[in-house]
N, C-alpha and C positions, 0 to 999 in steps of 0.2 A: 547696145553699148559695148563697146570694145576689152577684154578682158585687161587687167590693170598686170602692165608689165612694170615690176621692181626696177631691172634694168634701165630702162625707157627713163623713169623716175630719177632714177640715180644720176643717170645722162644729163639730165633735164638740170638738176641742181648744181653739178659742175659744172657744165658752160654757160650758166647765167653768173656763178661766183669768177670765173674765169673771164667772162667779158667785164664784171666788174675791176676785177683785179688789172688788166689790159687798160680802163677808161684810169687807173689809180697809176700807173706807170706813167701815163702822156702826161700826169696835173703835178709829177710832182716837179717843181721850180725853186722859183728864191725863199718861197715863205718857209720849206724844208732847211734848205740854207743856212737861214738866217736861223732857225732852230736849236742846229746842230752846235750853230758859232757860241749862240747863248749858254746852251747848257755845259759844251766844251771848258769854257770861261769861267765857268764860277764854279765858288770850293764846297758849295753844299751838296745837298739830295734832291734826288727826285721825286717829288708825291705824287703817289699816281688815283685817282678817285674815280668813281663809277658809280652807279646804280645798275643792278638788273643782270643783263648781259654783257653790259658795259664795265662792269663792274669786276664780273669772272676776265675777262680781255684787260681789263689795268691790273691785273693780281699777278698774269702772266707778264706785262711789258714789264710790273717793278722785279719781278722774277727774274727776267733775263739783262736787266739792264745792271741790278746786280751781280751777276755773275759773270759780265763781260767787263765790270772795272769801273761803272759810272752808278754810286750808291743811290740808292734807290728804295721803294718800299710805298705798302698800299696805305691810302687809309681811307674808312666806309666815310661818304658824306656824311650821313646820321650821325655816328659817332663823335665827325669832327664839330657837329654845332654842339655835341654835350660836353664840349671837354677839350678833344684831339685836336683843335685848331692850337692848341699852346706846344703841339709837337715840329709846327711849318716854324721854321725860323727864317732869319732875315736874308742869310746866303741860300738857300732854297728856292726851288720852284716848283709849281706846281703843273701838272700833265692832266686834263681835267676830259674823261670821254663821254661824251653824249651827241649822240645821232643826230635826236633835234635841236641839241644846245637849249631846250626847256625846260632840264632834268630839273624840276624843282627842290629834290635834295642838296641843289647843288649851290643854290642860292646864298646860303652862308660863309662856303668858303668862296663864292667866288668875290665877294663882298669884302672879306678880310686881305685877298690878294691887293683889290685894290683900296683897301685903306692904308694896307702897310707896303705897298711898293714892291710884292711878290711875286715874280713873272709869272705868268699865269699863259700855260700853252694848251690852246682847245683842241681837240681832237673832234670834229666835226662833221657833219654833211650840212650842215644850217651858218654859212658864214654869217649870216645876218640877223643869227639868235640869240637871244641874251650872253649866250655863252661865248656864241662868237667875237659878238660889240664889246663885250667885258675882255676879252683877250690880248694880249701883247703878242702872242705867236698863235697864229693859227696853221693848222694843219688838218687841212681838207681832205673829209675821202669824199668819191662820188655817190651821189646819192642814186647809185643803182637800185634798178627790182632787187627785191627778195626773193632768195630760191624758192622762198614759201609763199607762193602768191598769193591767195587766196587769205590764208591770217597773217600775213607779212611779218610770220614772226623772225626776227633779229638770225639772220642767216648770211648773207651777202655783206651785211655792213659788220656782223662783228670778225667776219675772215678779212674784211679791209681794215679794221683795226689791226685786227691782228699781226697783218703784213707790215702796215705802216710803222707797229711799233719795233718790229723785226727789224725794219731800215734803218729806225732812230737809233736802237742799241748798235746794229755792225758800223752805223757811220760815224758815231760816237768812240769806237771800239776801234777804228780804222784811222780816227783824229787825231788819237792821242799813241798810237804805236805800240797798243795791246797787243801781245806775245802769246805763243801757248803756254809759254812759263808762267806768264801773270793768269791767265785763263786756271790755270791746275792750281794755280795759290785757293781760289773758290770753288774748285772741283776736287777734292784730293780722295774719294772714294772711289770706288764702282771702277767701271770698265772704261766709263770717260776718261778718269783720276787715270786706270792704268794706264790708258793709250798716251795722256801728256805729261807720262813721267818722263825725265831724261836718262839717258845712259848712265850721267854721272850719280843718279838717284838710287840706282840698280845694282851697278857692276860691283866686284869686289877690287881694292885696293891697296898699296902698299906691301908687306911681308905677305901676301896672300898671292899674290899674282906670281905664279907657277916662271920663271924664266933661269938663264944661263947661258954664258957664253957657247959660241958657235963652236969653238975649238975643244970644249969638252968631251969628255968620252961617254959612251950611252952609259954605260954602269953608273955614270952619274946623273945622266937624263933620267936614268926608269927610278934613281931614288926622289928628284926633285918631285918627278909624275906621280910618286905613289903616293909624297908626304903631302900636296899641295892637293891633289884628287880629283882636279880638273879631265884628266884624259887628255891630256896635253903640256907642252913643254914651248915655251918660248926660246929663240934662239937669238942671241945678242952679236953685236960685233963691235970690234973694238973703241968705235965710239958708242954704243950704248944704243944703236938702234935695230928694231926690229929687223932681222933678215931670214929669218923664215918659222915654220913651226912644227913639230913631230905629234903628232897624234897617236891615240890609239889605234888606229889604220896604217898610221907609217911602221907601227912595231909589225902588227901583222905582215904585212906587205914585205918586209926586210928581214922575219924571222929568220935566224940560222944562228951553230953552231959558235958564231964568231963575234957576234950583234953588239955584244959587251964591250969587247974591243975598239969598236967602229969608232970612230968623230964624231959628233955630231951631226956636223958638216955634210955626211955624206948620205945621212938619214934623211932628213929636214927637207918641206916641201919648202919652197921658196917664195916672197912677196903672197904670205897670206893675206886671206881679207883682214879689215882694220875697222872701227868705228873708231868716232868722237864721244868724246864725253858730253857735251852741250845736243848733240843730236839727242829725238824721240828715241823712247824706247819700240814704240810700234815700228819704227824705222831701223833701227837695228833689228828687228825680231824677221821684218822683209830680207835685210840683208844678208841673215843667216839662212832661210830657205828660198829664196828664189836662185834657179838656174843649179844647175850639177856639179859637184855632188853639191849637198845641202849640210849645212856644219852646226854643230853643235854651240861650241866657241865662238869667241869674239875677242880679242885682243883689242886694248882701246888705247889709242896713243896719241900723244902730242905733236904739233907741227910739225915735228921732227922724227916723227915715228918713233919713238919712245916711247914703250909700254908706261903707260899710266894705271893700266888697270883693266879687268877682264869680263865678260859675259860669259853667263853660259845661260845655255834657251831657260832651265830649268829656272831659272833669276826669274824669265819673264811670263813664266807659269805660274810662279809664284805671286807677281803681283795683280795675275789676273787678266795678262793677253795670251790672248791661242789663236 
């Protein structure tokens, strides 16, 4: 008998989930579809019900389905025949997963769907199971092997759940012209929250934004620079837009005898980089270090390039991007 390679194993179980996942791509059609349009369409929630493994796979679809903007939320079959069936209301539907469509827990809500006209969408490999014949939308995965041959335990069908309900939240998410602004409105912690904050979430504004006309004298630059503490100085013109900016580098660089005296004008690097205020902030934080040199700052301005307001990297350390 051949010694047991883990590997071999490992191998074994993703290209079986894999050709399942491949046979779940060709089946999906109208019945996804017509899904999508349903749940698009109406003002309520999603109920999502399982038993078993099925169960752990609708905890995650109402998980994510909520946080992409289509409310949502689990509840145990058992629970709903003791009680939780007064939580499904009338704008509502329900998202019901079971492989065989025989989950006998399921029997009571699926009974309430339809006495009270509650769309009822099965998540299935058994079109022609109770769960399925009880259904208004069905949505098929393939009834592929399980990675786990031998005790067929729930491997291959609950990662086809799992996908399938991946699809239903981004097309749901895609239908209705979900943003990463609305995405952050239900992420506003962590590292996720930092990546989809915007510029204008971050930056500093108003009396704070370090600037002065181009025609000024540096002895007046290095007082704006010192009081405002950015390490930088915006330079204005007489319409009021950006046209260039002196750094802590442009002092270095320019140091002499005379430097107080100088213009502005004659300091100042010219057409610095710029951000929007509606831009990410992980996209601003790109913008400040990709390509040579790599800047600290960020000046953020309006259509017009008019300073509205400034970055500096430290802003986006502080909320938690590096």
């Amino acid at each position: 008998m051949p010694a047991f390679d883990p590997a071999v194993s490992a191998r074994h179980v993703i290209a079986t989930e894999r050709d399942g996942l491949d046979a779940l791509y060709n089946a999906i059609g109208t019945d996804f579809t017509a899904t999508v349009e349903r749940l698009s369409g109406m003002g309520g929630r999603v109920i999502c019900a399982g038993v078993g493994k099925s169960g752990h796979v609708a905890r995650k679809i109402a998980a994510t389905l909520a946080s992409t903007g289509t409310p949502a939320y689990y509840v145990h079959p058992t629970e709903a025949s003791h009680g939780d069936l007064g939580m499904i209301g009338e704008t509502d539907a329900v998202l019901a997963l079971s492989k065989s469509g025989e989950t006998k827990e399921l029997g009571d809500l699926i009974a309430y769907c339809r006495r009270f006209g509650v769309p009822l969408i099965a998540m299935t490999a058994k079109p022609d199971s109770t769960l399925g014949r009880a259904a208004h939308h069905l949505l098929t995965v393939p009834d592929a092997p399980e990675a786990c041959g031998e005790t067929r335990a729930p491997t291959t069908s609950t990662t086809l759940m799992m996908a399938l309900g991946d699809a239903l939240a981004v097309a749901l998410l895609e239908s209705r012209g979900f943003t990463a602004a609305d995405f952050r409105t239900f992420h506003p912690g962590g590292a996720l929250g930092a990546a989809l904050a915007s510029v204008g979430d971050v930056m500093h504004s108003g009396e704070e934004v370090p600037v002065i006309g181009q025609d000024a004298l540096m002895s007046e630059v290095l007082i704006e620079m010192t009081t405002k503490s950015f390490g930088c100085v915006g330079l204005l013109d007489e319409a009021g837009v950006l046209a260039g900016i002196i750094t802590d580098g442009d002092l270095r660089r320019h140091m002499g005898s005379g430097l107080v005296e100088r213009p502005a004008r004659d300091v100042m690097t010219h057409d610095p980089k710029t951000g929007r205020r509606d831009m990410l902030a992980a996209d601003a934080l790109r913008e400040m270090t990709a390509g040579h040199p790599k800047i600290t700052q960020l000046f953020i301005v309006d259509g017009d390039r008019r300073p509205v307001g400034i970055l500096h990297l430290h802003d986006l350390l502080r909320v938690g991007l590096t």
